[in-house]
C-alpha positions as CSV (number, residue, x, y, z in Angstrom):
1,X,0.0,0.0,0.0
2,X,1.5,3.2,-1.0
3,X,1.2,6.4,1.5
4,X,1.5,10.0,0.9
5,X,4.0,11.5,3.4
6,X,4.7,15.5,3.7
7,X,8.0,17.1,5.3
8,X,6.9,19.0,8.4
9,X,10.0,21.1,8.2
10,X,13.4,21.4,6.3
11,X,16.2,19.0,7.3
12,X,19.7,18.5,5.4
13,X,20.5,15.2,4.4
14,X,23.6,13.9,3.0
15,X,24.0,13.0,-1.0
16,X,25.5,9.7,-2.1
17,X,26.5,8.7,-5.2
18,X,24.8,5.4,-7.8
19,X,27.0,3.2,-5.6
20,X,25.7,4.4,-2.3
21,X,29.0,6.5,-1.3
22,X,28.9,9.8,0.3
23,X,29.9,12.6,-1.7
24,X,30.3,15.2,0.6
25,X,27.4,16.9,-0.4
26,X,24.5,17.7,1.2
27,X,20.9,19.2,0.1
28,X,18.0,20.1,2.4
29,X,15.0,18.5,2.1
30,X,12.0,20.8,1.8
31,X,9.4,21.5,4.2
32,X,5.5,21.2,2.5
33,X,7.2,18.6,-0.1
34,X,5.7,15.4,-0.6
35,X,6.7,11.6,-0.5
36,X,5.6,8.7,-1.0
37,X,6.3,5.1,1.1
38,X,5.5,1.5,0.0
39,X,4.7,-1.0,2.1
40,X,4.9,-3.2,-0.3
41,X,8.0,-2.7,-1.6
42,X,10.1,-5.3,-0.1
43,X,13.2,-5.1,1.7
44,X,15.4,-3.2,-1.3
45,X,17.5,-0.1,0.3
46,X,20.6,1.5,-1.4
47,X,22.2,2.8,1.8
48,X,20.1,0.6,4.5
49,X,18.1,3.2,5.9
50,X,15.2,2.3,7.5
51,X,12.5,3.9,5.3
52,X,12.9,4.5,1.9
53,X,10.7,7.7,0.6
54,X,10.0,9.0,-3.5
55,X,9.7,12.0,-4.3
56,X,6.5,13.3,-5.8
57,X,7.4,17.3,-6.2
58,X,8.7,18.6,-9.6
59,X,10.9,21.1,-7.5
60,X,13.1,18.9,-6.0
61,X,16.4,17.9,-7.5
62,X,15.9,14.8,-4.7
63,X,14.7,12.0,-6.3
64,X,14.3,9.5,-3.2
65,X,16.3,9.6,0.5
66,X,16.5,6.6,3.0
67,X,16.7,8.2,6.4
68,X,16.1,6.1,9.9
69,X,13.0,5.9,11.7
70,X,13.4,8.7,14.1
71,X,14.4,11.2,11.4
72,X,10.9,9.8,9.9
73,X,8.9,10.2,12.7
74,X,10.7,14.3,13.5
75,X,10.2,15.3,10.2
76,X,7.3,13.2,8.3
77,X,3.4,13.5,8.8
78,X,1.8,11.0,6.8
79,X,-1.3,13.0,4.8
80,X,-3.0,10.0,3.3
C-alpha cells in the first residue's frame, strides 16, 4: 500500500552517489514537499536506511532519500 508523506520542516541530508557512497554533499529537504512510502515494496534499500521515501514534487532535485525511523517520525506526517 503506498502512503502519501509531507515534510513537516526542512532538514539536510547527506547526497550519495549510484553506488551508495557519500559525496560530501548535502541538500535540504523541503518542508510542505511530498513523499511517497511503499509497504509493499520489499526489503530493497541502497544505503540501508530504515525507510525509503520518492519524491513526488517537480521542484526537488531529490529523487528518493533513506533516512532512519526517528528522522521519519521528527520530520514526516503522513497525509494519506
Amino acid at each position: 500500500m503506498t502512503k502519501m508523506i509531507k515534510c513537516i520542516k526542512n532538514f539536510i541530508i547527506p547526497i550519495v552517489n549510484d553506488d551508495g557512497f557519500d559525496t560530501g554533499e548535502y541538500k535540504v529537504v523541503k518542508m510542505g514537499s511530498k513523499w511517497t512510502i511503499n509497504d509493499d515494496e520489499g526489503d530493497f534499500r541502497l544505503i540501508g536506511g530504515d525507510i525509503r521515501l520518492v519524491s513526488i514534487d517537480s521542484d526537488t532535485d531529490l529523487a528518493w532519500i533513506e533516512i532512519c525511523k526517528e528522522t521519519f517520525e521528527e520530520y514526516f506526517d503522513i497525509i494519506r
